[in-house]
RODO-2510 file (C-alpha; in nm, 4 decimals, decimal comma):
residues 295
     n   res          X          Y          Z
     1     x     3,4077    -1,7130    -0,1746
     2     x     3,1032    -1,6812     0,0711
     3     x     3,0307    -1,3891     0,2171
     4     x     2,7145    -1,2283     0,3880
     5     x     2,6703    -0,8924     0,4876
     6     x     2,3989    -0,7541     0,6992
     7     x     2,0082    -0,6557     0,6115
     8     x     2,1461    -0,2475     0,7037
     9     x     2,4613    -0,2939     0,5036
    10     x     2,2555    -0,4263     0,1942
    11     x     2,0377    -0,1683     0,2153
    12     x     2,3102     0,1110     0,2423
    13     x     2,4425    -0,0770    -0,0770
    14     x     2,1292    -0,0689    -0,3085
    15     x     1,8752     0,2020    -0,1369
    16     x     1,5880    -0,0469    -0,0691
    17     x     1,5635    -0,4123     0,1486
    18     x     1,4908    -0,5570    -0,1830
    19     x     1,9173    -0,5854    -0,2369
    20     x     1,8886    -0,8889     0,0072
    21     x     1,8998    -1,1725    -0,2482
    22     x     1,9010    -1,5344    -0,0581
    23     x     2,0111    -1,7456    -0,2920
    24     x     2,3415    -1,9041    -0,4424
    25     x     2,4775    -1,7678    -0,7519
    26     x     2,7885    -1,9271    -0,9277
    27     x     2,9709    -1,6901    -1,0840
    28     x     3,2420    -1,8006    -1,3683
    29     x     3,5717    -1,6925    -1,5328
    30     x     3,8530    -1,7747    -1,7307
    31     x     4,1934    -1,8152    -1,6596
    32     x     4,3709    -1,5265    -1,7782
    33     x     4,3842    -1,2037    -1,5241
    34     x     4,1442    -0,9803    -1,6510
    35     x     3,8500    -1,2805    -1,5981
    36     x     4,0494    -1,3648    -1,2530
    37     x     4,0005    -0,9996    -1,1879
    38     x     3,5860    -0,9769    -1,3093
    39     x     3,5180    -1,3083    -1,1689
    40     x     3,6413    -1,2154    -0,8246
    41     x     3,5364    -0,8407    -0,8403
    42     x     3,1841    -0,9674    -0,9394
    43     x     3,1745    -1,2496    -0,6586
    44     x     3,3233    -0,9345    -0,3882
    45     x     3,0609    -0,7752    -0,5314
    46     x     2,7502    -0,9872    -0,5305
    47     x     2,8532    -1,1350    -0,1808
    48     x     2,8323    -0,7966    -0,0397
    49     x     2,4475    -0,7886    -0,1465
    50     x     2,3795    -1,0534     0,0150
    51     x     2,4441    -1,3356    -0,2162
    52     x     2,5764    -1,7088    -0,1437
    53     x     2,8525    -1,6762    -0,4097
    54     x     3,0295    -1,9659    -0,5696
    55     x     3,3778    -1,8620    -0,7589
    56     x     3,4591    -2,1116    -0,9869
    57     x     3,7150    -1,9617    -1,2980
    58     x     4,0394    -2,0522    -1,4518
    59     x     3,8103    -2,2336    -1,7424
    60     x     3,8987    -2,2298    -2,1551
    61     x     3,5945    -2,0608    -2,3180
    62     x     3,4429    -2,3355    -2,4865
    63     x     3,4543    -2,5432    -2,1266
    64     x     3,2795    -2,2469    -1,9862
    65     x     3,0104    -2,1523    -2,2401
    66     x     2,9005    -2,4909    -2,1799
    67     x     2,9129    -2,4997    -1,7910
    68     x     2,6366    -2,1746    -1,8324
    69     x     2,4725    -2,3722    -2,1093
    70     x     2,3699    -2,6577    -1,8897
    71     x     2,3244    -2,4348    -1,5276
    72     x     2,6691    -2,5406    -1,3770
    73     x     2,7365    -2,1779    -1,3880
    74     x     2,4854    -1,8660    -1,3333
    75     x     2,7384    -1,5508    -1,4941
    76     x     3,0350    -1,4688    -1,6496
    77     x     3,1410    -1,1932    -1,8107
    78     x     3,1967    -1,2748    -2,2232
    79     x     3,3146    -1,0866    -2,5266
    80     x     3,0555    -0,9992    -2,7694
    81     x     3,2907    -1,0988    -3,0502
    82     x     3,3724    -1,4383    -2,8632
    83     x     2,9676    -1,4377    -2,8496
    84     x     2,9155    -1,3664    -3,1950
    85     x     3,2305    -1,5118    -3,4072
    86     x     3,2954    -1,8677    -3,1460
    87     x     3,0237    -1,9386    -3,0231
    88     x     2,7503    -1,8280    -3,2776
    89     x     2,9891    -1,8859    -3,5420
    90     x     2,8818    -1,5267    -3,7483
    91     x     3,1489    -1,3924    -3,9555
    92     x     3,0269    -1,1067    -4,1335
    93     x     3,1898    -0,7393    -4,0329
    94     x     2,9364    -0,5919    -3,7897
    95     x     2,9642    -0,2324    -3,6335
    96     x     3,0175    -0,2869    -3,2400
    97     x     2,6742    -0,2099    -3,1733
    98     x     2,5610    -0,4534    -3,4075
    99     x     2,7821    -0,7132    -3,3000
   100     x     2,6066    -0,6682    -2,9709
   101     x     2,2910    -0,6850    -3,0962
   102     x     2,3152    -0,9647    -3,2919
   103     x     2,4637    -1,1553    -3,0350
   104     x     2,2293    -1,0659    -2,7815
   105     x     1,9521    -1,1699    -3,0163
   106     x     2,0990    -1,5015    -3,0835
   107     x     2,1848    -1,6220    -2,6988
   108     x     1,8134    -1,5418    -2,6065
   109     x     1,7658    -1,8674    -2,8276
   110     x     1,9319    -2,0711    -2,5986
   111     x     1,8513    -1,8958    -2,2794
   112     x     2,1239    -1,6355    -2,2190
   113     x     2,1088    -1,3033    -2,1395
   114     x     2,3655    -1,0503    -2,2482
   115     x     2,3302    -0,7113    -2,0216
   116     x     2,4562    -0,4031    -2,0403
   117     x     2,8386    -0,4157    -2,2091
   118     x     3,1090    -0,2497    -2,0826
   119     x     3,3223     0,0401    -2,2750
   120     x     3,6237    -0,2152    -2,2259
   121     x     3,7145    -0,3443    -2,5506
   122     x     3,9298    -0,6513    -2,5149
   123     x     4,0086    -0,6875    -2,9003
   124     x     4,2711    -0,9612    -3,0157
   125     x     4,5885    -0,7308    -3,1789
   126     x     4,9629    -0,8324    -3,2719
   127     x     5,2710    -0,6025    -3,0933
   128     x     5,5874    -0,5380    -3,1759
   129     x     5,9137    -0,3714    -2,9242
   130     x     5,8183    -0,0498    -3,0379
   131     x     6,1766     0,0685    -3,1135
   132     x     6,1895    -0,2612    -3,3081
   133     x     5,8859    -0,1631    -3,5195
   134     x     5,9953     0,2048    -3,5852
   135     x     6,3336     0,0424    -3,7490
   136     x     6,1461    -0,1808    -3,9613
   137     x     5,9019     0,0659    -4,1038
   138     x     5,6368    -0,1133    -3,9424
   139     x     5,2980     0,0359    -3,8419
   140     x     5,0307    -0,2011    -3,9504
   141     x     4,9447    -0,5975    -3,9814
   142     x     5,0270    -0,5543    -4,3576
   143     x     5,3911    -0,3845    -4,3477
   144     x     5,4684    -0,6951    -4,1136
   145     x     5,3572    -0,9578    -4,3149
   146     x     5,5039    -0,7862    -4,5880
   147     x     5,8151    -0,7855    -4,3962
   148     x     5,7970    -1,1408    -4,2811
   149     x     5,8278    -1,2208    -4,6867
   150     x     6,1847    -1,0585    -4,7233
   151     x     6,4681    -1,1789    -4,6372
   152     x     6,5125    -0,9688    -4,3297
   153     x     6,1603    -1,0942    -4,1718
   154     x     6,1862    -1,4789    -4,3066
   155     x     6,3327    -1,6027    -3,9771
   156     x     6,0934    -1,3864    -3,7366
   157     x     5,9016    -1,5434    -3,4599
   158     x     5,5285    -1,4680    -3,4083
   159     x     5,4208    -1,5772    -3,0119
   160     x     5,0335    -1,6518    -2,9769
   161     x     4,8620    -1,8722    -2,7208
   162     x     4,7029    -2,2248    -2,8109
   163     x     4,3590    -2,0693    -2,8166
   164     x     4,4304    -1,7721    -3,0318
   165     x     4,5931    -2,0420    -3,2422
   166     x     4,2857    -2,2442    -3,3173
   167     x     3,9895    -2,0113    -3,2821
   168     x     3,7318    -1,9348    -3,5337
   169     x     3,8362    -1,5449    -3,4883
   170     x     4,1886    -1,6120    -3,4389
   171     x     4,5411    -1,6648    -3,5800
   172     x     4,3942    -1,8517    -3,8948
   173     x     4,1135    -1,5827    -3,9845
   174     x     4,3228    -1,3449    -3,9761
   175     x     4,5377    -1,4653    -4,2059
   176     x     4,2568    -1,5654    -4,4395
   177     x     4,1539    -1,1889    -4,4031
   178     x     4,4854    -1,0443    -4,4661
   179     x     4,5755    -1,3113    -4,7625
   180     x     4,8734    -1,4690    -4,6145
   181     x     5,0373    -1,8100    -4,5574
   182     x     5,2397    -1,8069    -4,2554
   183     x     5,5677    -2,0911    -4,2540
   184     x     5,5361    -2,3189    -3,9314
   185     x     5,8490    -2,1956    -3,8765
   186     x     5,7083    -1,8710    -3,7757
   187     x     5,5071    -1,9326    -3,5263
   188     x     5,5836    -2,0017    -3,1848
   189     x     5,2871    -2,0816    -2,9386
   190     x     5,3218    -2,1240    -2,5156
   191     x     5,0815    -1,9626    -2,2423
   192     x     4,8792    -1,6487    -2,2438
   193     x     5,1166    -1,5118    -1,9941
   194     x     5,4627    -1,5728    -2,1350
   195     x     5,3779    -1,4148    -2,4807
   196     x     5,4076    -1,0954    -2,3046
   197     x     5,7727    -1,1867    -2,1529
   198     x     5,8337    -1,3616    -2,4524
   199     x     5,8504    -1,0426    -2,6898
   200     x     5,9743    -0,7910    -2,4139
   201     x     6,2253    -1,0107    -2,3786
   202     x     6,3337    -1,0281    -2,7778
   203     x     6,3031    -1,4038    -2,7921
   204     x     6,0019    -1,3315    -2,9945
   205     x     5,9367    -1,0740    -3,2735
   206     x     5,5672    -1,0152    -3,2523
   207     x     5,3022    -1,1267    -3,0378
   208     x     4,9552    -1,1446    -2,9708
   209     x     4,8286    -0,9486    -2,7100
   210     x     4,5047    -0,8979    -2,5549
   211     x     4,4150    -0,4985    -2,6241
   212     x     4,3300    -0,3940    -2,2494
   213     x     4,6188    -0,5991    -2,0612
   214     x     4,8350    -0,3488    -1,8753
   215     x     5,1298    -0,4951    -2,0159
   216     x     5,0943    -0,3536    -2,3376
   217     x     5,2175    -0,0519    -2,2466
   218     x     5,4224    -0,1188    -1,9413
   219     x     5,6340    -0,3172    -2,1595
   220     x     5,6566    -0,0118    -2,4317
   221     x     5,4541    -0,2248    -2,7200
   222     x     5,3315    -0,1061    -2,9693
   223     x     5,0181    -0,2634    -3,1163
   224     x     5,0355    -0,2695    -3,5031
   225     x     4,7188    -0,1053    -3,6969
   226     x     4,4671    -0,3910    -3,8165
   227     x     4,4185    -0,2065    -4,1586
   228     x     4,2036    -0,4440    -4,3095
   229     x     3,9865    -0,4324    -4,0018
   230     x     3,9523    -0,7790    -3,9118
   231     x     3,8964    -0,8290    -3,5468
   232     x     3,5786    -0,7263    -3,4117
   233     x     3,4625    -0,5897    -3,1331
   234     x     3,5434    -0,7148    -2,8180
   235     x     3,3184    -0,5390    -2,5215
   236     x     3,3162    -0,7086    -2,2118
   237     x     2,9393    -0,8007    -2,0984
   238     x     2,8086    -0,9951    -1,7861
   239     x     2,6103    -1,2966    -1,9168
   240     x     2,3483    -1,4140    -1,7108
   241     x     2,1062    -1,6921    -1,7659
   242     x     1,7297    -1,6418    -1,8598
   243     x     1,6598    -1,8910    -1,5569
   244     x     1,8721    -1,6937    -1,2866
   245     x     1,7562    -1,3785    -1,4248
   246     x     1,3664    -1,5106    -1,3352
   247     x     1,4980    -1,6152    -0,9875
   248     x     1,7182    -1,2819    -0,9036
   249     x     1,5276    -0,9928    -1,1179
   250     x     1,7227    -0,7020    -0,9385
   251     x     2,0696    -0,8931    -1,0282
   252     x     2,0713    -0,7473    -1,3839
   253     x     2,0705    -0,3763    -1,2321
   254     x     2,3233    -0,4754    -1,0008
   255     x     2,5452    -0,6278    -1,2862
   256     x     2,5019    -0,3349    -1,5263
   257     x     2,6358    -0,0867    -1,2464
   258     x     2,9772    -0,2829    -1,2670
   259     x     3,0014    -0,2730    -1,6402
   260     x     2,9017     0,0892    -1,6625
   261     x     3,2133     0,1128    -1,4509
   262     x     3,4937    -0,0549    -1,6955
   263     x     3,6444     0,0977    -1,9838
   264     x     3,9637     0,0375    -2,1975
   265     x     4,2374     0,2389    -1,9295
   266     x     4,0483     0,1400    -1,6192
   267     x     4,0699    -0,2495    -1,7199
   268     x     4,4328    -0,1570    -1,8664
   269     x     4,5303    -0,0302    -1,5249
   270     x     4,3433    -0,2610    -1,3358
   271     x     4,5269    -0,5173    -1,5623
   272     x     4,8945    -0,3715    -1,4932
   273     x     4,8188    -0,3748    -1,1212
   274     x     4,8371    -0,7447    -1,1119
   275     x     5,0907    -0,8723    -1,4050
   276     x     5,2913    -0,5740    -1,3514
   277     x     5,3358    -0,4475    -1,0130
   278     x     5,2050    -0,7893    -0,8464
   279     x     4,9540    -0,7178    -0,6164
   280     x     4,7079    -1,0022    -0,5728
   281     x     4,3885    -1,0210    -0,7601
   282     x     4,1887    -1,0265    -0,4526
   283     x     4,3137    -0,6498    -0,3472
   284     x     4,3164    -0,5084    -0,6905
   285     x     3,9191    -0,6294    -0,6882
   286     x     3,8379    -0,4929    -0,3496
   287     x     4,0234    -0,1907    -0,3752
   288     x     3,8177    -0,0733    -0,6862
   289     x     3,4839    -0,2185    -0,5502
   290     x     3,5902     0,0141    -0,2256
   291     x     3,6572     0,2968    -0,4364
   292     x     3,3459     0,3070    -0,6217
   293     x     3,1549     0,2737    -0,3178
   294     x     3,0221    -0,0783    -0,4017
   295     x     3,1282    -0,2567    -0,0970
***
């Protein structure tokens, strides 16, 4: 998406001529809708500063933690447990602040910048129906795997992606954490998008679900309690790198407006707006950017 506004615009936008940024940024994302959502919102955004914005999303993690790595792409917006657990491959239990911390400290290494993060927490969780989980006597990630072992639960079907399959802070470390062996049998994995339809649908028993998609509780799920506390935190952050940060000094205040702006129910709703009632990405993006007076 390219799109510049004028010098009076700009300067409505930001206060001061010094909003005018000439200059190309590429702006990244994944492929799930919350990224489609930040990645577009953020290129909306930036354009209407006055930036030559490149969109370029719909990219697994790894694939785009490298892109920013080697300057293919300038931001993205990351999770500080992705940051710390994936990519920095740190395991101990850190407080959310910490985990930021930590993470922030480490990416400096290599020439990243973690800004402000947002008050959306994207955690990894497992759902159930709820009416399913209130007739098992299910509330947390232990009663389940506890159930799974009887007779009752030995047949049940547990939907997760590919990726939440074989990450570091995934399916498999959270089995480690809770002290479990889950039978192949159990396990079921397909896209992001049709675990959701999957378990609403009662082909599935339990799923994984992102904590902030709006399907959660459009669908009636209930997330089960992680007792044993293993998932960390999960805020989303713009990442910028050290280089474009040099080149575009003001773009860090800009960024850090946005994720002052996001929070668990606004992503949640922003979320739902898409999967659930279908309206395009694109409107859902400009309609809150026009709403909080950023474009």
């Amino acid at each position: 998406m390219k799109r510049i506004i004028s010098l009076f615009a700009a300067v409505a936008l930001l206060g001061s001529a010094s909003a005018m940024a000439a200059g190309k940024l590429v702006v990244g994302g994944k492929g799930y809708t919350e990224q489609l959502i930040m990645s577009t919102m953020t290129s909306q955004y930036l354009a209407g500063l006055g930036y030559d914005v490149d969109q370029r999303d719909g990219m697994g993690s790894t694939v785009l933690r490298t892109a920013q790595l080697n300057g293919q792409i300038d931001l993205y917006w990351e999770y500080t447990g992705t940051g710390l657990v994936t990519f920095n491959k740190v395991v101990e239990k850190l407080s959310p602040a910490e985990t930021y911390q930590r993470v922030k400290e480490l990416d400096e290494q290599v020439g990243l910048v973690w800004l402000n993060p947002s008050k959306a927490n994207n955690t990894y969780a497992l759902a159930m129906r709820k009416d399913f989980a209130k007739e098992k006597g299910i509330e947390s990630i232990t009663d389940m795997m506890d159930w799974l072992q009887t007779e009752d639960g030995s047949n049940a079907q547990l939907a997760s992606n590919i990726e939440f399959s074989a990450r570091p802070d995934g399916l498999k470390s959270l089995l480690a954490a809770y002290e479990f062996e889950m039978p192949r049998h159990n396990l079921r994995k397909m896209n992001s998008g049709l675990v959701y339809q999957a378990l609403a649908q009662e082909v599935v028993d339990i799923s994984m679900v992102f904590a902030t998609d709006g399907r959660v509780k459009a669908f009636n799920f209930y997330v089960l309690k992680d007792d044993r506390e293993h998932f960390p935190n999960y805020a989303l952050t713009p990442v910028v790198r050290q280089d474009t940060l040099a080149q575009f000094p003001q773009l860090a205040e800009q960024l850090n407006v946005l994720s002052a702006l996001m929070n668990d129910d606004v992503m949640s709703t922003l979320n739902a707006t898409v999967d659930v009632e279908g309206v395009s990405i694109e409107h859902v993006a400009r309609d809150f950017l026009k709403q909080n007076d950023l474009i």
